[in-house]
N, CA, C and O atoms as a Tripos MOL2 file, in Angstrom:
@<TRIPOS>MOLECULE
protein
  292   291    73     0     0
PROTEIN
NO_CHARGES

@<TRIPOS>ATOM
      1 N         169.9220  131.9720   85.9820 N.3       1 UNK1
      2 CA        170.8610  132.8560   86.6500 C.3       1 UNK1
      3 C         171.5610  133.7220   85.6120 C.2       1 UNK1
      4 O         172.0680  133.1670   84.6370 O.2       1 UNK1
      5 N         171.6200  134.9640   85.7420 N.am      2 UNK2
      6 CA        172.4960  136.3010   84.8560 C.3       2 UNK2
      7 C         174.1650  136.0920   85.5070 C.2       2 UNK2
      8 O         174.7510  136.2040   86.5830 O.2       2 UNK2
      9 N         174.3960  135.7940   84.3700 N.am      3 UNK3
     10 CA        176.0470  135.8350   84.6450 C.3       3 UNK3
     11 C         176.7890  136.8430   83.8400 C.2       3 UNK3
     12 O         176.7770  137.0060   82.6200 O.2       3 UNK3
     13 N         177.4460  137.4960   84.7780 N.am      4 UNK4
     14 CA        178.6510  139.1470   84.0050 C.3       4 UNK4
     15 C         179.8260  138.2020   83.1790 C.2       4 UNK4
     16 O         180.2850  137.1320   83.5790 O.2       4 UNK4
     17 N         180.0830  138.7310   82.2410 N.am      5 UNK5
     18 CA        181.2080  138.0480   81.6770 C.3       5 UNK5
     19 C         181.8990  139.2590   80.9290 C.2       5 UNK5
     20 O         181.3910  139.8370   79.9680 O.2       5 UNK5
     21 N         182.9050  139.5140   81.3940 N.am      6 UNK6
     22 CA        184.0340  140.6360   81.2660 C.3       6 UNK6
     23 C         183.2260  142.1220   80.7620 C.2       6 UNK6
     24 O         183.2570  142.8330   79.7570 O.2       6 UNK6
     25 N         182.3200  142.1300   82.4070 N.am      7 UNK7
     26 CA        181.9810  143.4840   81.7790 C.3       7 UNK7
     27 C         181.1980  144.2150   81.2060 C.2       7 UNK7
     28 O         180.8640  145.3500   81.5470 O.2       7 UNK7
     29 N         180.7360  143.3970   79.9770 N.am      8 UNK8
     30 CA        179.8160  143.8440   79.1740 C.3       8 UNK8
     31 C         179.1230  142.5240   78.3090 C.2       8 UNK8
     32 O         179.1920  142.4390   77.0830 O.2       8 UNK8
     33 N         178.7230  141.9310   78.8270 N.am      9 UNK9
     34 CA        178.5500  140.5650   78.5490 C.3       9 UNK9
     35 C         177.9940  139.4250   79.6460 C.2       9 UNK9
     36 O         178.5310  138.7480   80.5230 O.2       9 UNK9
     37 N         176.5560  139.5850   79.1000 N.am     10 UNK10
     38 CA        175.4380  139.1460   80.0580 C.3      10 UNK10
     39 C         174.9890  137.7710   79.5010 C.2      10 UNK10
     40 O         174.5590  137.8520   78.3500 O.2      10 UNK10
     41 N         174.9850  136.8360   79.9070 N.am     11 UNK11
     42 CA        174.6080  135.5870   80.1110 C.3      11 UNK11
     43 C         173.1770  135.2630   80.6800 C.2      11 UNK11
     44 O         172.9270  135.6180   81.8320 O.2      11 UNK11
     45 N         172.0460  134.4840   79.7950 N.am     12 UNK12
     46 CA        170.9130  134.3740   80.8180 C.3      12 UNK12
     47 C         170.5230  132.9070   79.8820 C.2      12 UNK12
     48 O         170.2090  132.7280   78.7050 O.2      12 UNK12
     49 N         170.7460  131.8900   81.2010 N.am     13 UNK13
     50 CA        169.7660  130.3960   81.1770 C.3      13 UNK13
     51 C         168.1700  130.2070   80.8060 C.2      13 UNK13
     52 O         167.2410  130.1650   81.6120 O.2      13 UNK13
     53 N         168.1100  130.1170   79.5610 N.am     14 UNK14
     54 CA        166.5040  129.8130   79.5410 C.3      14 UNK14
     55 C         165.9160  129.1140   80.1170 C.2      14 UNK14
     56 O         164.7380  129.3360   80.3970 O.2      14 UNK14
     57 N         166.6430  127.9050   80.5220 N.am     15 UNK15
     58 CA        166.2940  126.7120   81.0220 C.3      15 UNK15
     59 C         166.5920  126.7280   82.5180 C.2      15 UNK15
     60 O         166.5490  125.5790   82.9570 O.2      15 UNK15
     61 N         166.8560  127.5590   83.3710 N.am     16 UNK16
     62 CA        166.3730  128.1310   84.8070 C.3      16 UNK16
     63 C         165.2300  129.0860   84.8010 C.2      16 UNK16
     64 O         164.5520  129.3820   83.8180 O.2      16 UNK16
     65 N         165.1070  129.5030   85.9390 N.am     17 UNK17
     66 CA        163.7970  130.7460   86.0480 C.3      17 UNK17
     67 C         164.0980  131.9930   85.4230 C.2      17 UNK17
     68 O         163.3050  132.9260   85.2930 O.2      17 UNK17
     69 N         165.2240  131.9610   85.0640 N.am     18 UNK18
     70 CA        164.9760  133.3700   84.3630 C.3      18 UNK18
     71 C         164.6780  133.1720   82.9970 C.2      18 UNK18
     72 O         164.5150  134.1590   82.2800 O.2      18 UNK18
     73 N         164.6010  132.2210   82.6180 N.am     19 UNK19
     74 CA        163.9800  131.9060   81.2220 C.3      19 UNK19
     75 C         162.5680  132.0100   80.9950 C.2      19 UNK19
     76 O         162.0650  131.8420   79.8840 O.2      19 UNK19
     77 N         161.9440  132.2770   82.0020 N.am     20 UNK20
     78 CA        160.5460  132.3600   82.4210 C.3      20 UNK20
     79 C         160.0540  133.8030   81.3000 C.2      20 UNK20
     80 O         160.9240  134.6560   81.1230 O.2      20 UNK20
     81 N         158.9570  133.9580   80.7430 N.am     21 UNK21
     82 CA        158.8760  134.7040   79.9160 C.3      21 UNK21
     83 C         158.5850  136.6630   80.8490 C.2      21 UNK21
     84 O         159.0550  137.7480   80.5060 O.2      21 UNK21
     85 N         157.8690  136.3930   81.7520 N.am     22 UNK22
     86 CA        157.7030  137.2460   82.6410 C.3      22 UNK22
     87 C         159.2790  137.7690   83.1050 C.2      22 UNK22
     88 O         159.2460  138.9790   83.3290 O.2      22 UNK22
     89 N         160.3520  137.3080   83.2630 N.am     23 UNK23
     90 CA        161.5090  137.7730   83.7890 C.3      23 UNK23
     91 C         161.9770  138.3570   82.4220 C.2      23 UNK23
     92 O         162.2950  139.5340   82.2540 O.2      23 UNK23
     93 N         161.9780  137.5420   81.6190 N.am     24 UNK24
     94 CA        162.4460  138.2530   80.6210 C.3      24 UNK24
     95 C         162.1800  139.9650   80.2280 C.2      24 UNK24
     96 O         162.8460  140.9730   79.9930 O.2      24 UNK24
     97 N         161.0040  139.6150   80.3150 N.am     25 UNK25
     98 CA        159.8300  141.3800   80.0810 C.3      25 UNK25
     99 C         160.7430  142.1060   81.1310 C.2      25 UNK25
    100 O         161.3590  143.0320   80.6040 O.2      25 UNK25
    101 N         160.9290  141.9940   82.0800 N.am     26 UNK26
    102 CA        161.4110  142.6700   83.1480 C.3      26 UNK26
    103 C         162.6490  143.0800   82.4250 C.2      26 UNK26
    104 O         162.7920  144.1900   81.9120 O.2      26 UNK26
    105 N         163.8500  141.7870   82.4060 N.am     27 UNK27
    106 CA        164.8400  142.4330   81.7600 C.3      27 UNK27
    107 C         164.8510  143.7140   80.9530 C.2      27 UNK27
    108 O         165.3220  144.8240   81.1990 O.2      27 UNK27
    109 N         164.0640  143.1320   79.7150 N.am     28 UNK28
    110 CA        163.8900  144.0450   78.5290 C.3      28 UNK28
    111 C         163.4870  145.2750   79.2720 C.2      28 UNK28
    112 O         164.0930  146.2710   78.8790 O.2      28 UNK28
    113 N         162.6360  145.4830   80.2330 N.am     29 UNK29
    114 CA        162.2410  146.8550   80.5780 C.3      29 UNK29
    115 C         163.4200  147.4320   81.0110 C.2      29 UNK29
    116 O         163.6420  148.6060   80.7180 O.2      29 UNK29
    117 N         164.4150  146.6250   81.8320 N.am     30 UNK30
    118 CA        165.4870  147.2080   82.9860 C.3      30 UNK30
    119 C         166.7050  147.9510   81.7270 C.2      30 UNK30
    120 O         167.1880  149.0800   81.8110 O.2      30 UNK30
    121 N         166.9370  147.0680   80.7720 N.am     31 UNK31
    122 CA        168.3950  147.3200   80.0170 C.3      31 UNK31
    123 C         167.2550  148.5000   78.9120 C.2      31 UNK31
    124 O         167.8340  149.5450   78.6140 O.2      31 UNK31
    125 N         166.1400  148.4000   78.4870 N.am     32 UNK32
    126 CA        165.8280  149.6540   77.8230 C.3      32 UNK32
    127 C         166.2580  150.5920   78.4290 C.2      32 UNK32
    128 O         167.2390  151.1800   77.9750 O.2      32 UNK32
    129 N         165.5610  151.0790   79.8240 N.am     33 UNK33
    130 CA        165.4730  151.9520   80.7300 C.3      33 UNK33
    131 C         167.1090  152.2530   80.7880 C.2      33 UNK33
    132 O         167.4450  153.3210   80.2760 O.2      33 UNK33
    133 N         167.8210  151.6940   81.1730 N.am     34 UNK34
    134 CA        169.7170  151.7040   80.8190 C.3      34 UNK34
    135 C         169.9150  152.3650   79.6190 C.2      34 UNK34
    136 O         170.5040  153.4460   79.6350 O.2      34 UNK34
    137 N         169.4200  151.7700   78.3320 N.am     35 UNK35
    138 CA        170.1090  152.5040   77.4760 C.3      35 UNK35
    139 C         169.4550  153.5600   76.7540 C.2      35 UNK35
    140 O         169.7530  153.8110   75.5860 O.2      35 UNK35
    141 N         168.4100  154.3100   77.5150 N.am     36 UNK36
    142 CA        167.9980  155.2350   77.1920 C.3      36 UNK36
    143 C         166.6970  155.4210   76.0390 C.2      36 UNK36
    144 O         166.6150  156.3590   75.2470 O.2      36 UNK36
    145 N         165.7000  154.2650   76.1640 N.am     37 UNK37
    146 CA        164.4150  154.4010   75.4280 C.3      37 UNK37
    147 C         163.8760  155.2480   75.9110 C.2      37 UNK37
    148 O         164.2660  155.8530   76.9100 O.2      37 UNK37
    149 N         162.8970  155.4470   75.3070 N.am     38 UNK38
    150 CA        161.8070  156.2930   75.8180 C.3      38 UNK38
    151 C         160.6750  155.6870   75.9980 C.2      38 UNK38
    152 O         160.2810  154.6480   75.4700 O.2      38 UNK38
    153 N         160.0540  156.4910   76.9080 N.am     39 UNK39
    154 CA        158.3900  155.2400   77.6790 C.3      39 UNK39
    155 C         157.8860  154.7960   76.4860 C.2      39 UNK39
    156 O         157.7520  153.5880   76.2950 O.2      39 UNK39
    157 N         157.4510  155.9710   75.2810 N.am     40 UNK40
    158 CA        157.2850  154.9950   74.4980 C.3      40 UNK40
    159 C         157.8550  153.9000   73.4110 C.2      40 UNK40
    160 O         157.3570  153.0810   72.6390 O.2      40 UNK40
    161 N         158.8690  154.2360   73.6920 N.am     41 UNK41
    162 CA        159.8440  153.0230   72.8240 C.3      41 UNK41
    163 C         159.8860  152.2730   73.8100 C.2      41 UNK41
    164 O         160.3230  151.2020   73.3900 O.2      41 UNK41
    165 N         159.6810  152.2000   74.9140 N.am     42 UNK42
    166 CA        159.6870  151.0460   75.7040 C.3      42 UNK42
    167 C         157.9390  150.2890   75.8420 C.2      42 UNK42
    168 O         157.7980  149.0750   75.9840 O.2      42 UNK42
    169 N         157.3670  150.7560   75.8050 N.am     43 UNK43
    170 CA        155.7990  150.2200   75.7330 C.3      43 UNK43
    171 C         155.9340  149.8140   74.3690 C.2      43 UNK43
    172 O         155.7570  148.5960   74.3540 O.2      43 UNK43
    173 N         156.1570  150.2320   73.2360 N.am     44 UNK44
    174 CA        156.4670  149.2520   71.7980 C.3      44 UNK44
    175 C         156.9070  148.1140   71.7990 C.2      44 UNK44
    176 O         156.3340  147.1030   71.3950 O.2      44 UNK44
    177 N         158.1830  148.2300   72.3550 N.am     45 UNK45
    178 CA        158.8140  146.8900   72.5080 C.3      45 UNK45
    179 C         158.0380  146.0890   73.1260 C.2      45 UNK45
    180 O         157.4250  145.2440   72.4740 O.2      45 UNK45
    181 N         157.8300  146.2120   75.0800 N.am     46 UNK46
    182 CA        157.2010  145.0360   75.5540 C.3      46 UNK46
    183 C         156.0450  144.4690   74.4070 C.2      46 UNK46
    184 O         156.2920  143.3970   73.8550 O.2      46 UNK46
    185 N         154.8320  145.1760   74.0740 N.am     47 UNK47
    186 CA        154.1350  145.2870   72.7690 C.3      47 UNK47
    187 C         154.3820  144.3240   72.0350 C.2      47 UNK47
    188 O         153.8640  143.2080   71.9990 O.2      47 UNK47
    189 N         155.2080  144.7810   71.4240 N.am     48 UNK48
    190 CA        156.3480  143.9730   70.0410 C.3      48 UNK48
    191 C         156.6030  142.2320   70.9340 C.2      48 UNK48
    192 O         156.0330  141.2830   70.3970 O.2      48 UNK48
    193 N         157.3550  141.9790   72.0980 N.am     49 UNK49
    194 CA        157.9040  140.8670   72.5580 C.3      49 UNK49
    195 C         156.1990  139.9920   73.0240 C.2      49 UNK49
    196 O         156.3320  138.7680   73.0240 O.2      49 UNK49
    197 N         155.2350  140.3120   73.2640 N.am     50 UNK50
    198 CA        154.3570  139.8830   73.8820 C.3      50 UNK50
    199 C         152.8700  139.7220   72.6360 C.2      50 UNK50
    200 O         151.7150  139.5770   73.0360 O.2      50 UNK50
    201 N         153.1940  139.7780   71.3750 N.am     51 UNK51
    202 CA        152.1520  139.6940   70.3290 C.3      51 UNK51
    203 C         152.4140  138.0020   69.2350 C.2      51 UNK51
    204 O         152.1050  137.5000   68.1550 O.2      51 UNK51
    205 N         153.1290  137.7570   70.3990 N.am     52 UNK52
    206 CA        153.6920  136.0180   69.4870 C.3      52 UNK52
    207 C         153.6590  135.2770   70.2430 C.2      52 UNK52
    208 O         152.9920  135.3670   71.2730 O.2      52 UNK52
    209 N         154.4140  134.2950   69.9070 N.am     53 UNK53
    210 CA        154.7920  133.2990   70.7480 C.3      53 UNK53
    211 C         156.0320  133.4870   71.7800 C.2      53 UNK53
    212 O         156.7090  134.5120   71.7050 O.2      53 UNK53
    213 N         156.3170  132.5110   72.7230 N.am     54 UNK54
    214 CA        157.8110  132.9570   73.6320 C.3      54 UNK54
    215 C         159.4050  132.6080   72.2260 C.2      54 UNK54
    216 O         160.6090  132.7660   72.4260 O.2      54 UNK54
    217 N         158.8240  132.2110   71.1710 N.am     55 UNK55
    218 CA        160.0030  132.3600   70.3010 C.3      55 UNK55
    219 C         159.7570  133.5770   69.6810 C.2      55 UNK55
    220 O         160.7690  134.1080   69.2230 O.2      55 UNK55
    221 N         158.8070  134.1220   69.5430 N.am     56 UNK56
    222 CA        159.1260  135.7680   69.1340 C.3      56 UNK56
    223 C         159.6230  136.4720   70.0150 C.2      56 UNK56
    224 O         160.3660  137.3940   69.6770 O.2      56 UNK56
    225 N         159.3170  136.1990   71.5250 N.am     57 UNK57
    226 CA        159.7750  136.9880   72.8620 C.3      57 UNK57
    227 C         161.1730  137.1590   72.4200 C.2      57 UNK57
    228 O         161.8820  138.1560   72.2860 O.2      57 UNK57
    229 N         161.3480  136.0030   72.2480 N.am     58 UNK58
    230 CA        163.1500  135.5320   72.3990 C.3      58 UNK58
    231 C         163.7050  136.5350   71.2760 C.2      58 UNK58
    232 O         164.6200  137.3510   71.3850 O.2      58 UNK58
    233 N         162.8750  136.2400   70.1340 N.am     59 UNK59
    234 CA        163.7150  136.9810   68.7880 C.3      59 UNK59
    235 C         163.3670  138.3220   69.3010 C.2      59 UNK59
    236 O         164.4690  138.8270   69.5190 O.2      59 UNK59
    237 N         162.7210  138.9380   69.5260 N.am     60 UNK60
    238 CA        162.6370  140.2750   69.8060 C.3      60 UNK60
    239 C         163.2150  140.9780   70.8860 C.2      60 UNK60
    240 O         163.5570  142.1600   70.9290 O.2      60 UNK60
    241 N         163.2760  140.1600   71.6930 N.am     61 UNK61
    242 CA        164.6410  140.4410   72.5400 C.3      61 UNK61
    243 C         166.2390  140.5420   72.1400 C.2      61 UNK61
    244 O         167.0270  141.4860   72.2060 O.2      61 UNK61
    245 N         166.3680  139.3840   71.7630 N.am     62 UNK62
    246 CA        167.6820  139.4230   70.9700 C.3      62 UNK62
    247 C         168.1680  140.2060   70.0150 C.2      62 UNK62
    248 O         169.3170  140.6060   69.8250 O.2      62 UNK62
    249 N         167.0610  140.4070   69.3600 N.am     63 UNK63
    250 CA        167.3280  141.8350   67.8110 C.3      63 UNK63
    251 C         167.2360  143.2400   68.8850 C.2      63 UNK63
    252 O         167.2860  144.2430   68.1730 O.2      63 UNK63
    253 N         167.1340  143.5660   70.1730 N.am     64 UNK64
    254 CA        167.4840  144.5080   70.5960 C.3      64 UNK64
    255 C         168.5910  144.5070   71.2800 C.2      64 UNK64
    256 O         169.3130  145.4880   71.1030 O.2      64 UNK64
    257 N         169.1020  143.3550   72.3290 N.am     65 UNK65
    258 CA        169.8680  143.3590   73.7570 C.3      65 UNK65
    259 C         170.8870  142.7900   73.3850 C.2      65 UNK65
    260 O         171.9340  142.9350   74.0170 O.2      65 UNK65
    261 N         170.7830  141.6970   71.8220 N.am     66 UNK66
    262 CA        171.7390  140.6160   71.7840 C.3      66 UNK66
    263 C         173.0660  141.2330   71.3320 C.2      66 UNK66
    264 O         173.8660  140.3170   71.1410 O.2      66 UNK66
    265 N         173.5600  142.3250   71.1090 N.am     67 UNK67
    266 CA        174.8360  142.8350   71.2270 C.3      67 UNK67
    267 C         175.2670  142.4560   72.3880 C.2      67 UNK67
    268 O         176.4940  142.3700   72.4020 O.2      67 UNK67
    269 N         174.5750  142.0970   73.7350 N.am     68 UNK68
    270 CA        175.4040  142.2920   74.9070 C.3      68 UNK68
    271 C         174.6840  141.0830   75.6440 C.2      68 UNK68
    272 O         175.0160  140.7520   76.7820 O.2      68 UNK68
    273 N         173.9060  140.5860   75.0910 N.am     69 UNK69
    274 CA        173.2000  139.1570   76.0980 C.3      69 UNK69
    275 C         173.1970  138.3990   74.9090 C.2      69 UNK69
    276 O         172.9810  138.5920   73.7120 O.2      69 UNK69
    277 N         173.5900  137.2340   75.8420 N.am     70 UNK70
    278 CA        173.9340  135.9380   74.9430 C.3      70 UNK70
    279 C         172.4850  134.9470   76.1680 C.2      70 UNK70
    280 O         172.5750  134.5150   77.3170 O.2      70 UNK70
    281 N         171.4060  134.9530   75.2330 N.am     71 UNK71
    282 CA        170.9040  133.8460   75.4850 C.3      71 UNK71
    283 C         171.3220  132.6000   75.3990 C.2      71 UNK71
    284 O         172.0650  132.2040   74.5010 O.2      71 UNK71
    285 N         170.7950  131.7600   76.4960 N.am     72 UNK72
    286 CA        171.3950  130.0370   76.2420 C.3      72 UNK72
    287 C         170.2230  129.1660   76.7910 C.2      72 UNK72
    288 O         169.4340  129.3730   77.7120 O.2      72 UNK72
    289 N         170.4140  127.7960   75.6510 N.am     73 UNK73
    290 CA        169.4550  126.9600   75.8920 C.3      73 UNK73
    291 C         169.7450  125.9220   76.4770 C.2      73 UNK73
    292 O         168.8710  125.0930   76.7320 O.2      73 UNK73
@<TRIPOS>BOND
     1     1     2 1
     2     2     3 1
     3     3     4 2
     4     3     5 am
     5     5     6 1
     6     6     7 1
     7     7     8 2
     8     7     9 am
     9     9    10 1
    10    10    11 1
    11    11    12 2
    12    11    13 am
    13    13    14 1
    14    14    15 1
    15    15    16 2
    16    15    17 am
    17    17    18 1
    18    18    19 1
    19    19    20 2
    20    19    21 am
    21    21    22 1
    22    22    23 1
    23    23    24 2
    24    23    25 am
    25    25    26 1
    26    26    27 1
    27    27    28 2
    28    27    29 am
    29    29    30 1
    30    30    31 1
    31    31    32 2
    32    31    33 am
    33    33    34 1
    34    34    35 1
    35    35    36 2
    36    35    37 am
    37    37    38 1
    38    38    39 1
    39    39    40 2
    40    39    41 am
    41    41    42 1
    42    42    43 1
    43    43    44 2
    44    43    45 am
    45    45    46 1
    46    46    47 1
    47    47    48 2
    48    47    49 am
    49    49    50 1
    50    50    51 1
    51    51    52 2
    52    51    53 am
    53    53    54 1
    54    54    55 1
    55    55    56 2
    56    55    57 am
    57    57    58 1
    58    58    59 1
    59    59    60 2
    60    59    61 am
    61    61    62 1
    62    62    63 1
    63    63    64 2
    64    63    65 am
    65    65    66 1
    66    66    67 1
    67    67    68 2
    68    67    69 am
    69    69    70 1
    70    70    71 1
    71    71    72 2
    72    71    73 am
    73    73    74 1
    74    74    75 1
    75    75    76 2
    76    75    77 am
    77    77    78 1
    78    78    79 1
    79    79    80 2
    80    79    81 am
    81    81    82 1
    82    82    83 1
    83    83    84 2
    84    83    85 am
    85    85    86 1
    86    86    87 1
    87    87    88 2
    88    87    89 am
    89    89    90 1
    90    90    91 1
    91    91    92 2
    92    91    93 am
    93    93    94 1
    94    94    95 1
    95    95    96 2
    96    95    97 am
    97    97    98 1
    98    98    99 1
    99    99   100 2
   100    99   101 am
   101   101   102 1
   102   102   103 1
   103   103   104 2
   104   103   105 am
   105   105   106 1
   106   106   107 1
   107   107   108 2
   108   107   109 am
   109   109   110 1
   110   110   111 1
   111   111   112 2
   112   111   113 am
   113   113   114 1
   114   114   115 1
   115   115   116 2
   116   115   117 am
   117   117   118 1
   118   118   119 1
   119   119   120 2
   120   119   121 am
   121   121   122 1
   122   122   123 1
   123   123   124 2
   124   123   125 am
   125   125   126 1
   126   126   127 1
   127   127   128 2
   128   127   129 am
   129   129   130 1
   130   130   131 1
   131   131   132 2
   132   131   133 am
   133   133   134 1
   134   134   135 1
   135   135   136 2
   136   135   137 am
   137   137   138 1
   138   138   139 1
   139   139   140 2
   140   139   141 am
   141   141   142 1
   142   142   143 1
   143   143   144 2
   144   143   145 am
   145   145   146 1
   146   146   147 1
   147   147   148 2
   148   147   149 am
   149   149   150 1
   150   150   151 1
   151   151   152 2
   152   151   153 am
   153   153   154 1
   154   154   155 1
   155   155   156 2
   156   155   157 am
   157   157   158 1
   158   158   159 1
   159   159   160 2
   160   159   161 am
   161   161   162 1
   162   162   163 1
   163   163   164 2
   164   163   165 am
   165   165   166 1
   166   166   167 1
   167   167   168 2
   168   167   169 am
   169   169   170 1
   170   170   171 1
   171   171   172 2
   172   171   173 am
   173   173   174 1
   174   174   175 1
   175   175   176 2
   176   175   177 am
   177   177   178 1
   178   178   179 1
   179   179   180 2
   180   179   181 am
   181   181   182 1
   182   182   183 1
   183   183   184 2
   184   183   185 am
   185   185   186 1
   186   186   187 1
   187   187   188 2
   188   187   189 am
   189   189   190 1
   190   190   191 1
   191   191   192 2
   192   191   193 am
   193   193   194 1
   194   194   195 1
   195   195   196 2
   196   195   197 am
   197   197   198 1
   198   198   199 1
   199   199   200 2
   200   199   201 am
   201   201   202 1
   202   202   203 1
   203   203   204 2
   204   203   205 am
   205   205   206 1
   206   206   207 1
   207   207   208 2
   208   207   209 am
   209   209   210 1
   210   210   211 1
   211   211   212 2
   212   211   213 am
   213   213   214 1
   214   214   215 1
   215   215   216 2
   216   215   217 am
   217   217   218 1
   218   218   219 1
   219   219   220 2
   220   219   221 am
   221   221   222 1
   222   222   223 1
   223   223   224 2
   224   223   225 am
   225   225   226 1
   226   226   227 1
   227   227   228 2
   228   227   229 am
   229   229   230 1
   230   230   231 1
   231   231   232 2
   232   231   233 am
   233   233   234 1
   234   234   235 1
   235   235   236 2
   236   235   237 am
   237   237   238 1
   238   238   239 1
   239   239   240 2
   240   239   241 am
   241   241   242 1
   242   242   243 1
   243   243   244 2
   244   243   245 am
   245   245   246 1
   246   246   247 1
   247   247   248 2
   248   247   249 am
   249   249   250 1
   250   250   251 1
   251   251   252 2
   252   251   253 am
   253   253   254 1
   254   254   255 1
   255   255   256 2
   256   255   257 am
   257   257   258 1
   258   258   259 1
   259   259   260 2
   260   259   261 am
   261   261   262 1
   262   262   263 1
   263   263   264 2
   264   263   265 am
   265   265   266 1
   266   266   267 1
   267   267   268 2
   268   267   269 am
   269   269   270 1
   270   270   271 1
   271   271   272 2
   272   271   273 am
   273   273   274 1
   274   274   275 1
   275   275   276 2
   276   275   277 am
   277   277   278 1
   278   278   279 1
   279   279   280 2
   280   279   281 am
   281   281   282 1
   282   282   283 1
   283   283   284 2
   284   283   285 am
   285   285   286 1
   286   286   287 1
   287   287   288 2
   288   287   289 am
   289   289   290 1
   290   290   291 1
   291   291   292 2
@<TRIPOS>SUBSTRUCTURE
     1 UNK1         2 RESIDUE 1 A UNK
     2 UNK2         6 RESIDUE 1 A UNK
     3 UNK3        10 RESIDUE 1 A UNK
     4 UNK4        14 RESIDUE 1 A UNK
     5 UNK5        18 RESIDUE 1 A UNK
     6 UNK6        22 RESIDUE 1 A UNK
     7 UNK7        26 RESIDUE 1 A UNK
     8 UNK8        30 RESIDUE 1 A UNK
     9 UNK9        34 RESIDUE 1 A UNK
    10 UNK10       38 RESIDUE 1 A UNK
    11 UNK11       42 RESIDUE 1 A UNK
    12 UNK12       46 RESIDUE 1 A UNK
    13 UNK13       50 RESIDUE 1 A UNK
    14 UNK14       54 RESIDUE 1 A UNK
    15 UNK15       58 RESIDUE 1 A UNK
    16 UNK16       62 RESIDUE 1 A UNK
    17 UNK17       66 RESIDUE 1 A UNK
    18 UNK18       70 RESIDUE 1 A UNK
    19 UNK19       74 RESIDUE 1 A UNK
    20 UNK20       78 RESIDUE 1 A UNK
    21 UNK21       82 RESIDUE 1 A UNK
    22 UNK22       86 RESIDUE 1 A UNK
    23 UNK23       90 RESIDUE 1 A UNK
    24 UNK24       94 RESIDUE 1 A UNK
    25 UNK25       98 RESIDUE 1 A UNK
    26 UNK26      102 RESIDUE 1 A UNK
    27 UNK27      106 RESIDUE 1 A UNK
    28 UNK28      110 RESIDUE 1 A UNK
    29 UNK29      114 RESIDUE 1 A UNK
    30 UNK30      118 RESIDUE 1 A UNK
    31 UNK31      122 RESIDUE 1 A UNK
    32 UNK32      126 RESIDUE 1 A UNK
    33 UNK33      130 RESIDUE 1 A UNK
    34 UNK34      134 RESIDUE 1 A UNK
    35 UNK35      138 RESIDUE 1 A UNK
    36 UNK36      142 RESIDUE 1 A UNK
    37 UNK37      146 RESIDUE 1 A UNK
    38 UNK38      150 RESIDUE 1 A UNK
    39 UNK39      154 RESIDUE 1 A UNK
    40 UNK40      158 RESIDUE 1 A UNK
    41 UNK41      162 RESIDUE 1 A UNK
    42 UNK42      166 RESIDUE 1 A UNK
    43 UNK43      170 RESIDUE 1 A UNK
    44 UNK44      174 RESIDUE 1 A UNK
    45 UNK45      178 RESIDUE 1 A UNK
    46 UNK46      182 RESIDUE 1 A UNK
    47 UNK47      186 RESIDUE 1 A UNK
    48 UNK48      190 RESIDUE 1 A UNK
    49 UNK49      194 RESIDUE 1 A UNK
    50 UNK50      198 RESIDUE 1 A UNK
    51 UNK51      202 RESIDUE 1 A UNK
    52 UNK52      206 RESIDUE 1 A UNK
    53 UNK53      210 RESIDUE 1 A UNK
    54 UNK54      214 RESIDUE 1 A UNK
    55 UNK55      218 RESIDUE 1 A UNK
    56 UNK56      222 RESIDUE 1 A UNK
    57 UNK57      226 RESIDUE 1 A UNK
    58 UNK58      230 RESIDUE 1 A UNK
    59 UNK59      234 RESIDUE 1 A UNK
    60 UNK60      238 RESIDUE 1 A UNK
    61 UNK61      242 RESIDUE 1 A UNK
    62 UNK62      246 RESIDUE 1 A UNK
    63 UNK63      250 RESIDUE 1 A UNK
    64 UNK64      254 RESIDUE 1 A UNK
    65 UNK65      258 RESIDUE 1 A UNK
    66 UNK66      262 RESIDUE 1 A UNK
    67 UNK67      266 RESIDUE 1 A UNK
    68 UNK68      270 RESIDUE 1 A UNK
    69 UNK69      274 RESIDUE 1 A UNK
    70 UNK70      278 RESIDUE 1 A UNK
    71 UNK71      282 RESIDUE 1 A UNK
    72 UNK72      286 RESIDUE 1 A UNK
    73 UNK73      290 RESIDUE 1 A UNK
């Protein structure tokens, strides 16, 4: 479950379904698309999150979103 926390401060349970690696991708597409990538900076990334393991997912997510999402395990 995504929880708002004052605003600007997104919360997401690995250990529910949204921890699922497929939701994640989604995320990453939704908050790119928000902060203004471009298709192809957004086809890099998914790219980039999907050439490892789901602990690269994670790190490569986080080195983009984690100013404002706090993953939890």
């Amino acid at each position: 479950m995504i929880k708002k926390k004052e605003e600007k401060d997104i919360e997401i349970d690995l250990t529910g379904p949204d921890g699922n690696a497929f939701v994640l991708l989604g995320y990453a597409k939704q908050f790119a698309r928000q902060l203004g990538y471009s298709k192809e900076d957004q086809t890099q990334l998914i790219e980039l999150m999907t050439s490892g393991d789901y602990e690269n997912l994670l790190e490569v997510f986080d080195d983009h979103f984690g100013s404002f999402v706090t993953l939890y395990r």
